[in-house]
C-alpha positions as CSV (number, residue, x, y, z in Angstrom):
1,X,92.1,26.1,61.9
2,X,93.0,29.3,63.9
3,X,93.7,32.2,61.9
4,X,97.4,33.6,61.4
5,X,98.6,37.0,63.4
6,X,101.7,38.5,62.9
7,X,103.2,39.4,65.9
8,X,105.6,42.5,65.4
9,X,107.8,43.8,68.9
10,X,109.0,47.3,67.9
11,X,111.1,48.5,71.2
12,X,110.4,51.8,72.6
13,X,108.5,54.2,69.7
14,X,107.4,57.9,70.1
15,X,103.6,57.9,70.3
16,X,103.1,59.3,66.9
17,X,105.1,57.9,65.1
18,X,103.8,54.1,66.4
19,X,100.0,55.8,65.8
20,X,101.0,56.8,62.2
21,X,102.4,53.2,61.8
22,X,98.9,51.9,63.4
23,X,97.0,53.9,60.6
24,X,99.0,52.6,57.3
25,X,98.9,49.2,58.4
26,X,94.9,49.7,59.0
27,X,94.4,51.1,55.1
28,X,96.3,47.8,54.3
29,X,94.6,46.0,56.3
30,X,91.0,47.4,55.0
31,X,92.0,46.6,51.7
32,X,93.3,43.1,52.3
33,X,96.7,43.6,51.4
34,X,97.7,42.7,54.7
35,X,96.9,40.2,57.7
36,X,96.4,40.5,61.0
37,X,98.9,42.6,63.2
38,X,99.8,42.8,66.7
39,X,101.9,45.5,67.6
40,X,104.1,45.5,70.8
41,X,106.0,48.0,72.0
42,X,106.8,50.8,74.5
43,X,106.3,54.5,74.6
44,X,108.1,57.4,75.8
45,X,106.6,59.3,78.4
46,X,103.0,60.6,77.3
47,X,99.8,61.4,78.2
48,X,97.4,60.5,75.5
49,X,93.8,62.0,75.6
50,X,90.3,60.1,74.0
51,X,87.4,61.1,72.2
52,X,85.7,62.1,75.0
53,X,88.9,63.5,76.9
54,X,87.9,66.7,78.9
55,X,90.2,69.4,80.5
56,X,89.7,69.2,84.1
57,X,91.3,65.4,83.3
58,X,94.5,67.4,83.6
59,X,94.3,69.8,86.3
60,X,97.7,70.7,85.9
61,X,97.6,72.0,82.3
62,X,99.6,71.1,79.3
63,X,102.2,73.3,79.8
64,X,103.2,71.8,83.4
65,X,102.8,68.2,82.5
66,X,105.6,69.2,79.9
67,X,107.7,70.9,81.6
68,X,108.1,67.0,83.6
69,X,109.2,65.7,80.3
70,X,105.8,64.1,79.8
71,X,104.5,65.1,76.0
72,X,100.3,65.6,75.9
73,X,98.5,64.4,72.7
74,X,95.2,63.9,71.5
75,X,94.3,60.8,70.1
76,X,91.1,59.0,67.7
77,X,90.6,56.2,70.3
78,X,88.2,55.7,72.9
79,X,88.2,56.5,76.2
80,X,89.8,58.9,78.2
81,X,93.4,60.4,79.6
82,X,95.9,58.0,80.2
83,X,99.9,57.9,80.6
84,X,102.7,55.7,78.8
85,X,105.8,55.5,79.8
86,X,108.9,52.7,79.6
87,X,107.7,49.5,81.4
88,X,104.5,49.8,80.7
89,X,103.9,46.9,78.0
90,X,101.4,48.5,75.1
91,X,99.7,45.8,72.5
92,X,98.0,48.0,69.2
93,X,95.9,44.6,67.2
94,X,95.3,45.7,63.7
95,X,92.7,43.3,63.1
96,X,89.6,43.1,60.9
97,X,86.7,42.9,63.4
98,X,84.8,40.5,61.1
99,X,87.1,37.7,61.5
100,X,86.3,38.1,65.5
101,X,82.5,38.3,65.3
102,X,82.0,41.2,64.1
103,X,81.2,42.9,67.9
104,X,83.5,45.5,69.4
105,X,82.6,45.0,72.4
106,X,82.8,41.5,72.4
107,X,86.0,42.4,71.5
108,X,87.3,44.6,74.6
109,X,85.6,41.8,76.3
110,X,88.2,39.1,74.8
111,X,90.6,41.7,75.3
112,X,90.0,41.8,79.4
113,X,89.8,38.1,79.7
114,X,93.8,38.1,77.0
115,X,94.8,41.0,80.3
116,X,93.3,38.5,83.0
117,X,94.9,35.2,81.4
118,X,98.2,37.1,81.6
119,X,98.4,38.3,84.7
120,X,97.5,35.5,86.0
121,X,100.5,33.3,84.5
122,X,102.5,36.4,86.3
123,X,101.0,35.2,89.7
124,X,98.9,38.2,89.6
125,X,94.9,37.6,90.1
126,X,93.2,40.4,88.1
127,X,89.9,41.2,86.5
128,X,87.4,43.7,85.4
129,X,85.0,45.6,87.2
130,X,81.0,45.4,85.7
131,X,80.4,49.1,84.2
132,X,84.1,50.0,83.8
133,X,86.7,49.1,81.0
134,X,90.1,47.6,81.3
135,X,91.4,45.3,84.5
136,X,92.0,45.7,88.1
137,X,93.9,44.2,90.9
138,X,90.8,44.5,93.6
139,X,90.5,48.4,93.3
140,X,93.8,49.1,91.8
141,X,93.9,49.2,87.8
142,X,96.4,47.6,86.3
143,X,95.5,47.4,82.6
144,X,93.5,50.0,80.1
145,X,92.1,49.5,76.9
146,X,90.9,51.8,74.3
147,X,90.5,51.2,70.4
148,X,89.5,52.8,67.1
149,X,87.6,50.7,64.7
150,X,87.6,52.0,61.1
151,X,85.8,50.3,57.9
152,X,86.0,46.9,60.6
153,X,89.9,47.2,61.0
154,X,91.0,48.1,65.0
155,X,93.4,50.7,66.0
156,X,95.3,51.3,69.5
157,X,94.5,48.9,72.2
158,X,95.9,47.7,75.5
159,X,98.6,48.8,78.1
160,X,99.7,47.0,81.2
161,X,101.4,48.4,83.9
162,X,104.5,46.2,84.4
163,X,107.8,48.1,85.5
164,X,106.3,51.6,85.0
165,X,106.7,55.0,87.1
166,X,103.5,55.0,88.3
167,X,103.6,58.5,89.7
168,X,102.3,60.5,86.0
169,X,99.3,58.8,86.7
170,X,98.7,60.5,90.1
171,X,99.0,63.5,88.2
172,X,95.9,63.1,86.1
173,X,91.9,61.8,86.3
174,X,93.4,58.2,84.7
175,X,90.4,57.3,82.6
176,X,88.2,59.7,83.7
177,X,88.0,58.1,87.3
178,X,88.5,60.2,90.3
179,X,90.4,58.9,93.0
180,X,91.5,55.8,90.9
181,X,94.8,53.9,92.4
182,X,97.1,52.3,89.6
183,X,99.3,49.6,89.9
184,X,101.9,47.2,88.1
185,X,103.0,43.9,88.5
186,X,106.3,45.1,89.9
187,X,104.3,46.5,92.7
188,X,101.7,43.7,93.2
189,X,104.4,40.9,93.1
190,X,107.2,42.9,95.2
191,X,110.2,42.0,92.3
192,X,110.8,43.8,88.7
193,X,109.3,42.1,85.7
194,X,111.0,41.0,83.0
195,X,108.5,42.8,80.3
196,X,110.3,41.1,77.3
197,X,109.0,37.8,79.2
198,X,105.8,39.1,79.9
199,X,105.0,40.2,76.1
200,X,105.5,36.6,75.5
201,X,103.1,35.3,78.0
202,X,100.6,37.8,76.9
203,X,100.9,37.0,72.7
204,X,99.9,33.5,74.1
205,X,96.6,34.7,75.8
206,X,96.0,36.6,73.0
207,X,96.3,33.5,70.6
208,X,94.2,31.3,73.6
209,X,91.6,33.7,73.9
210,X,91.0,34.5,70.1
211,X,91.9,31.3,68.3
212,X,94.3,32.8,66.6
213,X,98.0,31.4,65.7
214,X,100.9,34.1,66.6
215,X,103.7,34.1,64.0
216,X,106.6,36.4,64.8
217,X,108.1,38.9,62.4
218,X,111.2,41.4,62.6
219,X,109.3,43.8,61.2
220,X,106.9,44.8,58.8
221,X,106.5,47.0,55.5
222,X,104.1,49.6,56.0
């Protein structure tokens, strides 16, 4: 029987106040008051730094990046710079590792293959490439993932480029990777996406990929 998660599409949400959100529903979730979450939403304009972030990964500096309307944060997740802006589709599971085998990287693994899965219903052939995280389009990334795991319960997670400006990210070392090309599935299949469309086609490579049944909700007391 494939475990229930709630499926929550929140619209367009400022950064921090969708990563404070994250972090409530992870308490609840670590103390079972709550099922699994999957969050789906947008972000204004933002470049969000990782862990292991490091300066020269925006050679412009902070104050130029925000003077284009782009806001600079730093974040708990994994990983390295990346951008978010409207069209890009973001998915945040709040999800108790245990009840996924435990392994996180098993985990960004199932993650890649829910990114593949999708694109692929899109008409877009994608994967990832061996010693690099997220999923690519030949040499072009299309997808990122980075997460947080506290007391077994994951924060942040994917973005895929759908409809997206992808000009921020020639602005920046996207993930840490010099030289990196990015692209959407706008640009790979020559048309706009209808992301609304596409969040629907990627809840149900989630669900395939993790065994899991999607039941969606308005919204959610956090």
């Amino acid at each position: 029987m494939p475990g229930e998660i709630k499926v929550v599409r929140c619209g367009t949400v400022p950064y921090t106040e969708a990563w404070e959100l994250q972090r409530r529903l992870q308490e609840r979730r670590q103390h079972e008051e709550i099922g699994d979450v999957l969050l789906l939403l947008e972000h204004p304009p933002v470049y969000t730094r990782g862990r292991r972030s490091k300066p020269e990964e925006l050679p412009m500096g902070e104050a130029w990046y925000e003077a284009q309307g782009i806001e600079v944060l730093d974040t708990d997740r994994g990983g390295l710079v990346t951008y978010h802006g409207p069209g890009q589709l973001v998915a945040y599971p709040i999800v108790q590792l245990r009840g996924y085998g435990g392994d996180v990287h098993e985990y960004v693994r199932g993650l890649e293959r829910t990114m593949t899965a999708a694109l692929a219903e899109a008409g877009v052939r994608a994967g990832p490439i061996e010693g690099l995280t997220g999923v690519w389009v030949g040499t072009r990334k299309i997808g990122s993932i980075g997460l947080h795991v506290s007391r077994g319960v994951t924060t942040h997670g994917l973005a895929i480029n759908v409809n997206n400006d992808l000009q921020p990210f020639e602005w920046v070392v996207p993930c840490g990777i010099e030289g990196v090309a990015m692209t959407s599935l706008t640009r790979e299949l020559g048309a706009e996406q209808d992301l609304e469309a596409f969040a629907d086609t990627l809840v149900d490579a989630y669900a395939s990929v993790f065994d899991r049944e999607p039941v969606a909700a308005g919204g959610i007391a956090a």
